[in-house]
Structure formats: C-alpha cells, structure tokens
Backbone and ligand atoms as CSV (ligand in chain L), in Angstrom:
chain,resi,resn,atom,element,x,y,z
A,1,UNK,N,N,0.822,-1.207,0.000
A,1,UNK,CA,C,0.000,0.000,0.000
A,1,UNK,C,C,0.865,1.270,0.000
A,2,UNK,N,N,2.158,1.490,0.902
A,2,UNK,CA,C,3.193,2.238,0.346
A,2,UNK,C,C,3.124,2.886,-0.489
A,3,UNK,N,N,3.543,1.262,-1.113
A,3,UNK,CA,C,3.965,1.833,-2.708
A,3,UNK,C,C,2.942,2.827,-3.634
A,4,UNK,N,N,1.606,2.652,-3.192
A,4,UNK,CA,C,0.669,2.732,-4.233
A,4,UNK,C,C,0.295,4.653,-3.556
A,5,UNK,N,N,0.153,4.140,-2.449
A,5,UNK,CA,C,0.541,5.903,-1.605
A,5,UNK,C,C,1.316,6.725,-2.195
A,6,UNK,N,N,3.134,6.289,-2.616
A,6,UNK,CA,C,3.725,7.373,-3.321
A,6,UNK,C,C,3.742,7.447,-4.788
A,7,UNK,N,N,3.243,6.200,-5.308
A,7,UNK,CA,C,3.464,6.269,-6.757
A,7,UNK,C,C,2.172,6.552,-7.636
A,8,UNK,N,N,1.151,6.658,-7.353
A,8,UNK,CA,C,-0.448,7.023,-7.536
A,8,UNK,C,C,-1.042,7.828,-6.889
A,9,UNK,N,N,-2.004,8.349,-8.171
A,9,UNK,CA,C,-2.686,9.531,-7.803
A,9,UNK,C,C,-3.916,8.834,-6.908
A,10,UNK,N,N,-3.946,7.599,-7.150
A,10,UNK,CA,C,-5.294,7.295,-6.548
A,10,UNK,C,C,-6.022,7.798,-5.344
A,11,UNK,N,N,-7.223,8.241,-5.253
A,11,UNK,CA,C,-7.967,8.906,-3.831
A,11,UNK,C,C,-7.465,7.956,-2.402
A,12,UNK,N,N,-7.216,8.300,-1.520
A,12,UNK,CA,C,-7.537,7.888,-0.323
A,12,UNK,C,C,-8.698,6.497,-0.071
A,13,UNK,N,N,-10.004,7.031,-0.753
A,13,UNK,CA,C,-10.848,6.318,-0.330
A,13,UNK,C,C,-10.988,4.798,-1.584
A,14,UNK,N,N,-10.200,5.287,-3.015
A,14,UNK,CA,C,-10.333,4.457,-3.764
A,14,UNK,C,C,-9.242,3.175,-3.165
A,15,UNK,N,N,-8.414,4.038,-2.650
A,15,UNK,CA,C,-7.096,3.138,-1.919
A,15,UNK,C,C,-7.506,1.906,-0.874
A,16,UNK,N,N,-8.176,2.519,-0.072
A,16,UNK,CA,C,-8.787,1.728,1.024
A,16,UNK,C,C,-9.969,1.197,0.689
A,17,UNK,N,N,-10.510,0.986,-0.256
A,17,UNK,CA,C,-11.473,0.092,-0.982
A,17,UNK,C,C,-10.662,-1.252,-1.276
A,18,UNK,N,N,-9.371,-1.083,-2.141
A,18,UNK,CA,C,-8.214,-1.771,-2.515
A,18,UNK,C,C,-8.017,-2.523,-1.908
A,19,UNK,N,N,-7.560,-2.130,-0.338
A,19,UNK,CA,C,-6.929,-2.784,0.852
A,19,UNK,C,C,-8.129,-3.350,1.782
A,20,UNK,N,N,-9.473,-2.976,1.562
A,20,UNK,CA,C,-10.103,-3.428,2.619
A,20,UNK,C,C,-10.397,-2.000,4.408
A,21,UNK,N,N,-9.744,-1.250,3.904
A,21,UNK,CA,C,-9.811,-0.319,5.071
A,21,UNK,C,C,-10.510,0.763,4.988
A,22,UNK,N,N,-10.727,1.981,5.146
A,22,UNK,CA,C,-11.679,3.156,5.131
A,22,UNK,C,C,-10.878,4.178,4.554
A,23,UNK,N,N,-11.158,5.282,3.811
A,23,UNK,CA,C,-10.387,5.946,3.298
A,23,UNK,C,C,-10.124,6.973,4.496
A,24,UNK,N,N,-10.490,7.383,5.476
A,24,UNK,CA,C,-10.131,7.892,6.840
A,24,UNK,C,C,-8.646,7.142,7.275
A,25,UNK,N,N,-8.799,5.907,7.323
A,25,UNK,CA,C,-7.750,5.020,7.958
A,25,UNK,C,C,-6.287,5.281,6.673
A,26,UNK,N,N,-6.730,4.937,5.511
A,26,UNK,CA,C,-5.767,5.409,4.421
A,26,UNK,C,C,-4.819,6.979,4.714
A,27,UNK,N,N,-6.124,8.049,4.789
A,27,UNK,CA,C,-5.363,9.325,4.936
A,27,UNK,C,C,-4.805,9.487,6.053
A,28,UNK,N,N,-5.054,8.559,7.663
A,28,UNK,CA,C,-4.000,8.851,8.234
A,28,UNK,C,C,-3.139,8.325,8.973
A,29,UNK,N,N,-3.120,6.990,7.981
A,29,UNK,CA,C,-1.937,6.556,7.903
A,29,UNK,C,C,-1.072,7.318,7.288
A,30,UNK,N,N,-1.178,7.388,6.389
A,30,UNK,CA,C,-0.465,8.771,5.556
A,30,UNK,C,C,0.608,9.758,6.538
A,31,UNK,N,N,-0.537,10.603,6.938
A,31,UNK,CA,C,-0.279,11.554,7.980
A,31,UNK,C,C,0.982,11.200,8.844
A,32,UNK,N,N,0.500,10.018,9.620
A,32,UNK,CA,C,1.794,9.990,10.389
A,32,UNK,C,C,2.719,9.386,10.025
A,33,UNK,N,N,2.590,8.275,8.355
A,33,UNK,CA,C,3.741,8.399,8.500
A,33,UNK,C,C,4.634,9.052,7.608
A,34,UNK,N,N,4.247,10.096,7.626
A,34,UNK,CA,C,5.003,11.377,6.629
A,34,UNK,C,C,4.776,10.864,5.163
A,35,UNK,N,N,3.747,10.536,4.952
A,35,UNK,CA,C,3.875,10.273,3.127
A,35,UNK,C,C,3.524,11.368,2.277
A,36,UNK,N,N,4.148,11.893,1.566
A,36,UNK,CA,C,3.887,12.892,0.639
A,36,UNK,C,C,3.111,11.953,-0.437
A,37,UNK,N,N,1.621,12.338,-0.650
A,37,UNK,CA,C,1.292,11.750,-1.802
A,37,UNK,C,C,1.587,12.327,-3.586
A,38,UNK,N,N,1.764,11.528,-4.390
A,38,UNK,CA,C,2.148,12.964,-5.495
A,38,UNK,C,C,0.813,13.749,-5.769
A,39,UNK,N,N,0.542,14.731,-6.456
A,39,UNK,CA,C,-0.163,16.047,-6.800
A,39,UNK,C,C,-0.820,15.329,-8.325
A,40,UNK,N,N,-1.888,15.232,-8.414
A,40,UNK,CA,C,-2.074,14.730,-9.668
A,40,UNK,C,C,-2.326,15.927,-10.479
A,41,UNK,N,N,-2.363,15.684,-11.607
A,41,UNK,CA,C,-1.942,17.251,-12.505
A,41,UNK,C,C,-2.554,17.491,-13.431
A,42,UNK,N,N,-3.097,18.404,-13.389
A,42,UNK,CA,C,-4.480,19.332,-13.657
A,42,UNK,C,C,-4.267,19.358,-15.198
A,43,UNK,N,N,-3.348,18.890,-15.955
A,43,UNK,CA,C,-3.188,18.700,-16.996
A,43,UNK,C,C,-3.318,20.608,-17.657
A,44,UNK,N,N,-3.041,20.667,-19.031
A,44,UNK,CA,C,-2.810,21.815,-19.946
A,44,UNK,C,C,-4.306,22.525,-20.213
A,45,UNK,N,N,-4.723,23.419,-19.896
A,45,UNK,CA,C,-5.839,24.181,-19.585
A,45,UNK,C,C,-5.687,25.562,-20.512
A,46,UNK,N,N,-6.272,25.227,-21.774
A,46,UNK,CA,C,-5.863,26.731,-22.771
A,46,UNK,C,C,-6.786,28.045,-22.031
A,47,UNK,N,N,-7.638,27.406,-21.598
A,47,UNK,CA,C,-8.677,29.137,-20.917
A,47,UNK,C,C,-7.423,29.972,-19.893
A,48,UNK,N,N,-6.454,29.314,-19.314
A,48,UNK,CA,C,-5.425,29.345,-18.160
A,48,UNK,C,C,-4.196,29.384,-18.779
A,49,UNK,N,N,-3.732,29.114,-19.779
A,49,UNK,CA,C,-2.419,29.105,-20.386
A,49,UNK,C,C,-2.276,30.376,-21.046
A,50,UNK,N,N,-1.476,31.292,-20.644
A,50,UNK,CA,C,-0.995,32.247,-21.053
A,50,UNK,C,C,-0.260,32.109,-22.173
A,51,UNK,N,N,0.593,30.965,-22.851
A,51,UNK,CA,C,0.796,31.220,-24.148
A,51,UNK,C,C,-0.103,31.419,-25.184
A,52,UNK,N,N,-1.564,29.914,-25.121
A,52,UNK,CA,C,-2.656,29.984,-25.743
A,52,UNK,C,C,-3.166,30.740,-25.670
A,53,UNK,N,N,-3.583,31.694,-24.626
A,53,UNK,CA,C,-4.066,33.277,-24.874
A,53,UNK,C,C,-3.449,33.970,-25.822
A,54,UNK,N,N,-2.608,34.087,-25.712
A,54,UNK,CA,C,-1.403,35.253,-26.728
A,54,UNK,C,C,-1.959,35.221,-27.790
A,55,UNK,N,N,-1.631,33.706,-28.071
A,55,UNK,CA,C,-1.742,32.963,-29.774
A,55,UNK,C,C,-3.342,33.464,-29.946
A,56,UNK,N,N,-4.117,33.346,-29.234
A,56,UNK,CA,C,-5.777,33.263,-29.806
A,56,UNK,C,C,-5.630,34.822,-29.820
A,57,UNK,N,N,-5.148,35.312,-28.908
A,57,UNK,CA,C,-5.039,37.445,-29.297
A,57,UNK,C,C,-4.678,37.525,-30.865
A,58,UNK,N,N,-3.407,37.143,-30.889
A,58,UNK,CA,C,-3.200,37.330,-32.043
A,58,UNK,C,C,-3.490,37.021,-33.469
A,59,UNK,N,N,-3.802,36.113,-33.389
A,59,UNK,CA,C,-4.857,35.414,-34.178
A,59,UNK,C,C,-6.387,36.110,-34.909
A,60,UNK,N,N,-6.972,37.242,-33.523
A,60,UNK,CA,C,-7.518,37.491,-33.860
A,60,UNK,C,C,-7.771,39.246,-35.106
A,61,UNK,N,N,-6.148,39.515,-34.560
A,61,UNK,CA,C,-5.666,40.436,-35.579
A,61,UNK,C,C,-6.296,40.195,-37.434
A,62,UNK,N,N,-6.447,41.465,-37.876
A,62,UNK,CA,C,-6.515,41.159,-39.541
A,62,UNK,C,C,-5.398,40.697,-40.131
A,63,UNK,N,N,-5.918,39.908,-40.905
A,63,UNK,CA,C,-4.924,38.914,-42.142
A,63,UNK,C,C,-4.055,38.320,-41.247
A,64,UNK,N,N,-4.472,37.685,-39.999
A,64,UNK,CA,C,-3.224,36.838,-38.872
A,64,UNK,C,C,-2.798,36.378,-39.616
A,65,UNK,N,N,-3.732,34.957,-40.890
A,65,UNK,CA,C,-3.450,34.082,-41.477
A,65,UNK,C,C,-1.920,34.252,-41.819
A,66,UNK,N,N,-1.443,35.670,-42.366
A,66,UNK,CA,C,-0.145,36.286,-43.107
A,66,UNK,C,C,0.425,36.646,-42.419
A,67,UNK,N,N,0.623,36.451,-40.783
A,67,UNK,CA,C,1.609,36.595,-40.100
A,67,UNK,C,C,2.792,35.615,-39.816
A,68,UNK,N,N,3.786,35.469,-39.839
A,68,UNK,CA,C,4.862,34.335,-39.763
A,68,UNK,C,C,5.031,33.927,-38.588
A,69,UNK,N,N,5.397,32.563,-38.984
A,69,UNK,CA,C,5.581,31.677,-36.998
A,69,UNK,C,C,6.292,32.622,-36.104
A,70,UNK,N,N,7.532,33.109,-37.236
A,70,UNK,CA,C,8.606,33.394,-36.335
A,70,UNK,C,C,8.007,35.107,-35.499
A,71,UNK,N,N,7.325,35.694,-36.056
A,71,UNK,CA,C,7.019,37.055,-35.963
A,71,UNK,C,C,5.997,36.536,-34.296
A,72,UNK,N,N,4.858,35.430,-34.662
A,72,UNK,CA,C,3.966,34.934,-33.641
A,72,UNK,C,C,5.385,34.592,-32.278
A,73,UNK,N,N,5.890,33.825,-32.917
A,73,UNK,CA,C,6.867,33.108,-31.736
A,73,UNK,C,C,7.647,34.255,-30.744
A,74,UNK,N,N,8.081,35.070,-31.247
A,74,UNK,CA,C,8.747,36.450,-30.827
A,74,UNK,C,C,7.654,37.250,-29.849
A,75,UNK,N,N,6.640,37.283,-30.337
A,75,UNK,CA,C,5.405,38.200,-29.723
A,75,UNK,C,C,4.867,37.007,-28.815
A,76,UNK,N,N,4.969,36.402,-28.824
A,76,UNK,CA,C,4.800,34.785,-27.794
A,76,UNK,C,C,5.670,35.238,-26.889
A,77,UNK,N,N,7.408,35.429,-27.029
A,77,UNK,CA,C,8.415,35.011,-25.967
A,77,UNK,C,C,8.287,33.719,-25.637
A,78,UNK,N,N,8.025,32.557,-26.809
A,78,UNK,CA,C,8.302,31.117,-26.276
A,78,UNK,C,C,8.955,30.727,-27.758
A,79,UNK,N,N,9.890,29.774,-26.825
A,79,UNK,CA,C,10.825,28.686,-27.873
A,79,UNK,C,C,10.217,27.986,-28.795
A,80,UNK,N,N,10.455,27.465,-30.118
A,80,UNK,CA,C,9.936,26.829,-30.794
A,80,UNK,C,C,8.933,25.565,-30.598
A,81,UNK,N,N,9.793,24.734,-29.472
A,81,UNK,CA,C,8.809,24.151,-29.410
A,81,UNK,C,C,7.568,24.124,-28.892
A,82,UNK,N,N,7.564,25.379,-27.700
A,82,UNK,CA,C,6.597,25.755,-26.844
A,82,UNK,C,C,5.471,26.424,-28.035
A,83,UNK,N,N,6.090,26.620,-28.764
A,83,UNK,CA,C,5.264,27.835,-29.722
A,83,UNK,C,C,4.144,26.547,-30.264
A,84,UNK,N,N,5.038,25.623,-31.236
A,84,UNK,CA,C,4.136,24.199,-31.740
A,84,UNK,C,C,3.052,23.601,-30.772
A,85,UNK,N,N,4.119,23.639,-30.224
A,85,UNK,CA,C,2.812,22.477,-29.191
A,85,UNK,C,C,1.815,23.190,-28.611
A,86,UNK,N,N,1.511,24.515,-27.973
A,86,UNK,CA,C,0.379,25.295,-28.030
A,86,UNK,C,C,-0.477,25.270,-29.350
A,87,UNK,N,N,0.072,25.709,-30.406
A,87,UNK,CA,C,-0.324,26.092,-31.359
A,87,UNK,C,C,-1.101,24.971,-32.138
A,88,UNK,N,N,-0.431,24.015,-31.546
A,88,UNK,CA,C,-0.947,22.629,-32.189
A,88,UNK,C,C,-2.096,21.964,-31.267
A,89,UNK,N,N,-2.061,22.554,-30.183
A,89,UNK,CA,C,-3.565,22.130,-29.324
A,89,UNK,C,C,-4.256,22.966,-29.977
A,90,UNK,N,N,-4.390,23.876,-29.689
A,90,UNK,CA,C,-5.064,25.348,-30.232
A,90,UNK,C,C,-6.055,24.865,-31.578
A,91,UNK,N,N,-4.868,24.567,-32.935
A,91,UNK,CA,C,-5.991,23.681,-33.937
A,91,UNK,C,C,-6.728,22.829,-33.711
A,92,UNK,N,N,-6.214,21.911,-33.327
A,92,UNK,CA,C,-7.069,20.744,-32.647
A,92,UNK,C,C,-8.553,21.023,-31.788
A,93,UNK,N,N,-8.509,22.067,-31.127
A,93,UNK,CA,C,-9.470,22.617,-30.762
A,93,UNK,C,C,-10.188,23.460,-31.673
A,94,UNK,N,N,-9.535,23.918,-32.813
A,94,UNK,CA,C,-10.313,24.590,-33.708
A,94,UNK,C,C,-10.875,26.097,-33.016
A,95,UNK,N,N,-9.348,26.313,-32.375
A,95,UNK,CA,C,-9.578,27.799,-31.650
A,95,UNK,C,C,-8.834,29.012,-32.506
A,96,UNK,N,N,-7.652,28.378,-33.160
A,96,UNK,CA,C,-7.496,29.027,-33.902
A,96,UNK,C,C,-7.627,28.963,-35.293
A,97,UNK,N,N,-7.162,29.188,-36.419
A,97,UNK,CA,C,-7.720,29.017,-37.855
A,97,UNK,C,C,-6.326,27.844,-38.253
A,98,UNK,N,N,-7.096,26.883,-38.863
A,98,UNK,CA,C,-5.791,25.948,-39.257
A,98,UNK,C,C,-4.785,26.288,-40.266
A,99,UNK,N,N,-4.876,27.694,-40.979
A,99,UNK,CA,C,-3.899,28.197,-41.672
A,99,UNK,C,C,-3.148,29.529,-40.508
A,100,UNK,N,N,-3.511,29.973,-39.472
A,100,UNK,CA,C,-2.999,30.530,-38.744
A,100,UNK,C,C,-1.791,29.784,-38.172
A,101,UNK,N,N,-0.450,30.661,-38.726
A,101,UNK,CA,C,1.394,30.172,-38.145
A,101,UNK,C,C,1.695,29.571,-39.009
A,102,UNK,N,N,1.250,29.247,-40.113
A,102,UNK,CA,C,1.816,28.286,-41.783
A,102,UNK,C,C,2.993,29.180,-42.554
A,103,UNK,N,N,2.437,29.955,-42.318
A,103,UNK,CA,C,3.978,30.666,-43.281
A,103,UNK,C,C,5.055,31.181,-42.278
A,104,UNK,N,N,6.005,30.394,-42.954
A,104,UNK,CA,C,7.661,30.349,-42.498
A,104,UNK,C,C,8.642,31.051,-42.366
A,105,UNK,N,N,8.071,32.132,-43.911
A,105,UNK,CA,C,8.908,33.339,-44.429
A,105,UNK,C,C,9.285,34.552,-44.209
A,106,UNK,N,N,9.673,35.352,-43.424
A,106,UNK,CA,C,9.312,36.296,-42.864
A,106,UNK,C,C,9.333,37.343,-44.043
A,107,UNK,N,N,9.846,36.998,-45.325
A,107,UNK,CA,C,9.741,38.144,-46.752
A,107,UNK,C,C,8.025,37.599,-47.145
A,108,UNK,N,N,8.009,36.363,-47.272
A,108,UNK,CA,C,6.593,36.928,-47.715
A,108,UNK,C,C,5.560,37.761,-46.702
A,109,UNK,N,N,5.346,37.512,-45.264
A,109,UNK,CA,C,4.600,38.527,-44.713
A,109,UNK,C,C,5.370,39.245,-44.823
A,110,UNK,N,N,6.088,40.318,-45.340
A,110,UNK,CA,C,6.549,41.431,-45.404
A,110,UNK,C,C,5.683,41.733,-46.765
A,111,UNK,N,N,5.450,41.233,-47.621
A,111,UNK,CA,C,5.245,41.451,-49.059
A,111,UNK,C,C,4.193,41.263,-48.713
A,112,UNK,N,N,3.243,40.436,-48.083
A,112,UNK,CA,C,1.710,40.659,-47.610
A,112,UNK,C,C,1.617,41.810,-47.060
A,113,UNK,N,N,2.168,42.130,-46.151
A,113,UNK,CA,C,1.950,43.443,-45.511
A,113,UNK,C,C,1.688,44.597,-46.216
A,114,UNK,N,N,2.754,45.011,-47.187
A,114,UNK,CA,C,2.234,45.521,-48.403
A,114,UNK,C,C,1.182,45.267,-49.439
A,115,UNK,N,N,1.486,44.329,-49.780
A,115,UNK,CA,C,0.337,44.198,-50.373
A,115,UNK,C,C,-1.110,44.631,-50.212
A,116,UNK,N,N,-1.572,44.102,-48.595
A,116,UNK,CA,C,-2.842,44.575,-48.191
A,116,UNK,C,C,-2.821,46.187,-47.941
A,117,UNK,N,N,-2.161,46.676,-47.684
A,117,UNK,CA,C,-2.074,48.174,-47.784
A,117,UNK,C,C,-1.708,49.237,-48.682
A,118,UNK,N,N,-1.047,48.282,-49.764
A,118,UNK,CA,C,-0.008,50.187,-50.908
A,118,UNK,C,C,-0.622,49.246,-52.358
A,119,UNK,N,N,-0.816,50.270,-52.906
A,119,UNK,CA,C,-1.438,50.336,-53.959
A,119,UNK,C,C,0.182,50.367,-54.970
A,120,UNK,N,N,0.631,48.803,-54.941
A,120,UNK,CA,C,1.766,48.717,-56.051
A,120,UNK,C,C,1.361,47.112,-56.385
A,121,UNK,N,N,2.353,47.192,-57.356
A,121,UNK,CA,C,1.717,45.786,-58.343
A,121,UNK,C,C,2.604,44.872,-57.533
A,122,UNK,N,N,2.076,43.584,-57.700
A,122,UNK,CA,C,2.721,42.299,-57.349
A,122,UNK,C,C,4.218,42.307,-57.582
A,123,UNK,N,N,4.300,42.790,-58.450
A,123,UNK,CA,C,6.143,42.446,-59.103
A,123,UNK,C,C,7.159,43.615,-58.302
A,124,UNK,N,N,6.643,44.768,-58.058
A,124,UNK,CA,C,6.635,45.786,-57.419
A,124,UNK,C,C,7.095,45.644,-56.171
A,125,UNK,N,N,6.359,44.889,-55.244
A,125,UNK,CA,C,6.173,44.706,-53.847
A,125,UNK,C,C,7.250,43.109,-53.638
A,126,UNK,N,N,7.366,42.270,-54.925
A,126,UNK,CA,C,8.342,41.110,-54.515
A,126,UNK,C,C,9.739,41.802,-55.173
A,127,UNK,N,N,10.147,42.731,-55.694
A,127,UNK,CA,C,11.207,43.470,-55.385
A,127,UNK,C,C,11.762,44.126,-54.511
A,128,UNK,N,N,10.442,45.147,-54.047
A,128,UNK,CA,C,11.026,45.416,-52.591
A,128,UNK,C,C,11.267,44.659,-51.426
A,129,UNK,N,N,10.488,43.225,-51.085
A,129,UNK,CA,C,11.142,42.403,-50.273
A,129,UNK,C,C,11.772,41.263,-51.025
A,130,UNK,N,N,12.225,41.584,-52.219
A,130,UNK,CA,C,13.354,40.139,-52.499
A,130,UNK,C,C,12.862,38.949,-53.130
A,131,UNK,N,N,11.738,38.808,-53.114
A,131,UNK,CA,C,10.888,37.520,-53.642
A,131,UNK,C,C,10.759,37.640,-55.049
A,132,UNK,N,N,11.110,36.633,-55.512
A,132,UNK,CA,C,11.183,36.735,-57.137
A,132,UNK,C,C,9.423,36.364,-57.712
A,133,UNK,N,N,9.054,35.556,-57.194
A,133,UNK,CA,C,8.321,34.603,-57.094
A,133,UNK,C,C,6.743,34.684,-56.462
A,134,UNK,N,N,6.548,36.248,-55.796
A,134,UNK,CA,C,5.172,36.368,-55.103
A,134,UNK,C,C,4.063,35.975,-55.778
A,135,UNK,N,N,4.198,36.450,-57.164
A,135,UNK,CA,C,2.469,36.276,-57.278
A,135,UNK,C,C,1.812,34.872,-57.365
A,136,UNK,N,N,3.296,33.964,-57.515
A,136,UNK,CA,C,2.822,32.474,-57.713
A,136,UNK,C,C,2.379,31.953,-56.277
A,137,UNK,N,N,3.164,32.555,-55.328
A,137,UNK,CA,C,2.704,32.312,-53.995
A,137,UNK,C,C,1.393,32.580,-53.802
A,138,UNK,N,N,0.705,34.081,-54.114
A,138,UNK,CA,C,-0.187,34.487,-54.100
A,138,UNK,C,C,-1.240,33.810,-54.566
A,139,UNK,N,N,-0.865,33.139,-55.631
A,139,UNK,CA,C,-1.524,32.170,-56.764
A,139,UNK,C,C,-2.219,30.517,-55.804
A,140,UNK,N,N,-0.705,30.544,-55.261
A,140,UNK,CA,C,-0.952,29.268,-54.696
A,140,UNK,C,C,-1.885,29.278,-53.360
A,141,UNK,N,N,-1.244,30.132,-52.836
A,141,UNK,CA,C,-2.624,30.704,-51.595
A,141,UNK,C,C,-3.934,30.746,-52.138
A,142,UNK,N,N,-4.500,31.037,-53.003
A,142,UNK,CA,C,-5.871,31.862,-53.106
A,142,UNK,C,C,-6.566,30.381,-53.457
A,143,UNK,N,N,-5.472,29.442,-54.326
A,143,UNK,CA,C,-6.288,27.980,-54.803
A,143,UNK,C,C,-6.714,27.370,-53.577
A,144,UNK,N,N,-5.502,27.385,-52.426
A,144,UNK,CA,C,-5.486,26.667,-51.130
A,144,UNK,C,C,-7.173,27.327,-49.948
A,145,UNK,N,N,-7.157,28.059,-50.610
A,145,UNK,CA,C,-8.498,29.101,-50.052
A,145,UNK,C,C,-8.464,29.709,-49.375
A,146,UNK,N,N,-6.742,30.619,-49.064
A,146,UNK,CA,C,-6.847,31.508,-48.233
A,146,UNK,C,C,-7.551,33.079,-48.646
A,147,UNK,N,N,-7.845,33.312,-47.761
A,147,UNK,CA,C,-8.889,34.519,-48.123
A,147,UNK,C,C,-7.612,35.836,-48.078
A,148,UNK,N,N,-7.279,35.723,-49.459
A,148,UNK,CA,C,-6.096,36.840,-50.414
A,148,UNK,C,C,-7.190,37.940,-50.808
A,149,UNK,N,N,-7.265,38.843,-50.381
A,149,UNK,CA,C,-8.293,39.985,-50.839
A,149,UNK,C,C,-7.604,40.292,-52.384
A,150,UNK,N,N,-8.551,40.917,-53.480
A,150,UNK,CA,C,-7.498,41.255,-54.688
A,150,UNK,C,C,-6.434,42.278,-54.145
A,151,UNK,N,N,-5.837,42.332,-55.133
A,151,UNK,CA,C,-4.963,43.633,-54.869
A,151,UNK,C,C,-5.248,45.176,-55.035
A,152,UNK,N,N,-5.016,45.791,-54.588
A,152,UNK,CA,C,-5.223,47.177,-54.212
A,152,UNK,C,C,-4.865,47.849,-56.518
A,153,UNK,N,N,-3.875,47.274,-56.511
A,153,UNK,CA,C,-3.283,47.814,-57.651
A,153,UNK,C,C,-4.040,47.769,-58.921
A,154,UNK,N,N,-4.464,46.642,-58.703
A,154,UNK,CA,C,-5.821,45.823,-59.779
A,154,UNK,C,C,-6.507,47.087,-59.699
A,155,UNK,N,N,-6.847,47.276,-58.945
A,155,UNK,CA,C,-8.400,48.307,-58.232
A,155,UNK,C,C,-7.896,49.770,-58.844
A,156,UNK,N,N,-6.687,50.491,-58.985
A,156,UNK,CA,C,-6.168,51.165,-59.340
A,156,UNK,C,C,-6.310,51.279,-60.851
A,157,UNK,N,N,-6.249,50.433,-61.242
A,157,UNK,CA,C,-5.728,50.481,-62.840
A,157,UNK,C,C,-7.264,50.420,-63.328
A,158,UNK,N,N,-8.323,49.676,-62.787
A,158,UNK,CA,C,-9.694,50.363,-63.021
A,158,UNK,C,C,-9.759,51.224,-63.122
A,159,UNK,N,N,-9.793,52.047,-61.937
A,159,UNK,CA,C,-9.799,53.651,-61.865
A,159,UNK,C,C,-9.518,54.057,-62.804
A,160,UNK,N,N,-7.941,54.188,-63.496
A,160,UNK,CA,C,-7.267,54.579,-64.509
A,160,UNK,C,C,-8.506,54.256,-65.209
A,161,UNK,N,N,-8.728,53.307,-65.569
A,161,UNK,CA,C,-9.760,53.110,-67.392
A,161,UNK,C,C,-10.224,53.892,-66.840
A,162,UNK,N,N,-11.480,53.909,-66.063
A,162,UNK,CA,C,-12.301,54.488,-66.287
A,162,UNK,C,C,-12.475,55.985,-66.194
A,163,UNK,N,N,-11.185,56.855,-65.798
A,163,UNK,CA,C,-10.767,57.974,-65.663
A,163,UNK,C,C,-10.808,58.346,-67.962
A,164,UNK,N,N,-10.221,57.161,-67.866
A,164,UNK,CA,C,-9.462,57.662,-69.356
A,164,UNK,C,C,-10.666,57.610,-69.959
A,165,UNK,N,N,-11.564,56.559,-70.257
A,165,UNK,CA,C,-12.871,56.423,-70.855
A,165,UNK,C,C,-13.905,58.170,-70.473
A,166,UNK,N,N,-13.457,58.558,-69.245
A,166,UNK,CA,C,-14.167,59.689,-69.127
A,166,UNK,C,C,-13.651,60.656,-69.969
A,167,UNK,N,N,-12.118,60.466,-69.778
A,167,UNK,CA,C,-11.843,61.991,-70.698
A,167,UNK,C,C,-12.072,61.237,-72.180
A,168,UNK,N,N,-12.106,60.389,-72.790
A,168,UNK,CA,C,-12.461,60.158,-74.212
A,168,UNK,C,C,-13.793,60.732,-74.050
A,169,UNK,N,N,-14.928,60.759,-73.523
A,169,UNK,CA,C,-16.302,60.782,-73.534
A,169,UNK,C,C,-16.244,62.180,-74.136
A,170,UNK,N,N,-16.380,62.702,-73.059
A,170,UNK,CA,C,-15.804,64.348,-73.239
A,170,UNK,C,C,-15.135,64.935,-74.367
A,171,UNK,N,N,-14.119,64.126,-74.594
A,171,UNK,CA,C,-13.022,64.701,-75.842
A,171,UNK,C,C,-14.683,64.564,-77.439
A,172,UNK,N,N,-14.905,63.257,-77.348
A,172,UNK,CA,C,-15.841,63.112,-78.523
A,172,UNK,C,C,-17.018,64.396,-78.509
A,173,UNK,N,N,-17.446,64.759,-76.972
A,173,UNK,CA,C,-18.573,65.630,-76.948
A,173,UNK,C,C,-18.517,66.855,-77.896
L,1,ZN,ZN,ZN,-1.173,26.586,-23.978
C-alpha cells in the first residue's frame, strides 16, 4: 500500500477500498507516516495558459493568417517548441484558424503586408522584399483558399480606365 501511496494519484478512499480499510484510515496513515502523496496534474488548460491566450489574441488580428511563426513566436516570448505544441492544441481545438502560423517566411509577410495596404503591383512589392516569385505564392494561396483579398493595384488600374474612358467621352462631346 506504500507503494501505491507514493506512486499514484489514486484517492484515499479508492485506496482503502483496494486494501479493505476506510479511506479515513488510508489518509492517516499517511499523515503519520510522513507520506507525501504525489499532486495529480491538472493537466494543460488553454482558458489558463498564457501562451494559448497570446496565440488566440493574435490570431484574432486582420490577415493573422499572413503573419509568420517566427514574428507569432517572438510576440509569444516562447521557444519553438513551446510555440508548436500550443499552437498545435489550439488547432485541434479549432480555436485558432488551421492556416494561422503556416507561413515560415518572414519576406513573404513582409510582401503581404504591403500588399494589403499600398497600392503597387505584385512584381513591385516582390522586389522590394526580395521575392522573385510572389504572385505564384499568391496564386498558390488563393487555390489553397486563403482569403487573399485582390490587390489594391488591380483596383487602381480600373480607376485609370475608367478615368481615361471619361476623358475620351468628353473629348468626342
Ligand atoms: Zn497553452
């Protein structure tokens, strides 16, 4: 019974069911004779885990999806693996978005970043961060179904027509 005292979480009273005795008689035996029982453990609790908070804060930011592990992990203050293994309950629970922490790159969210905000073309914006290659990324995202808003620039060059179509209108009048 000792043994089962220091090496199990088992109750007191489940103990002395075991043995035949009362779970009164179990706990104090205990008592006197100094047994530390172990602490059974409340196990990983995301409502209570201050990393999983972070992650679900941030998460709930616009375009998280386009934020990078490493950018999350930093604003975390936890090590890689601490970062995964939250992050990886977190999906599992379907608390956060299962494309939320997928990108690796810290140039492409840089080139997202732009993107969702400045009115320059794709080729434009993977020059200024270095990426030869964005719009195929972009390409490949939007099939995968991440929600890629169009581009600002697209939206621009409308404008243009239809600026120019105005002054033709006019010019013919
Ligand atoms: Zn956690």
């Amino acid at each position: 019974m000792v043994r089962d005292l220091k090496e199990t979480t088992l109750s007191s009273k489940k103990l002395g069911k075991k043995y035949g005795v009362s779970g009164q008689a179990v706990y104090g035996f205990c008592k006197r004779q100094g047994i530390k029982r172990p602490v059974k453990s409340k196990g990983h609790q995301t409502g209570e885990c201050r990393l999983c908070q972070k992650l679900i804060q941030i998460s709930k930011a616009p375009h998280s999806e386009f934020i990078s592990s490493d950018t999350i992990r930093k604003e975390m203050g936890a090590s890689k693996g601490k970062y995964f293994q939250h992050l990886r309950t977190l999906r599992s629970k379907g608390l956060v978005s299962q494309r939320f922490g997928r990108i690796r790159s810290k140039r492409i969210e840089e080139a997202y970043a732009i993107y969702f905000t400045k009115r320059l073309s794709i080729l434009t914006i993977g020059r200024k961060v270095g990426i030869k290659n964005f719009y195929s990324t972009i390409r490949r995202h939007m099939e995968l179904g991440w929600n890629v808003p169009p581009s600002l620039y697209v939206y621009d060059r409308q404008e243009r027509r239809r600026i120019q179509n105005e002054i033709q209108r006019r010019k013919q009048r």
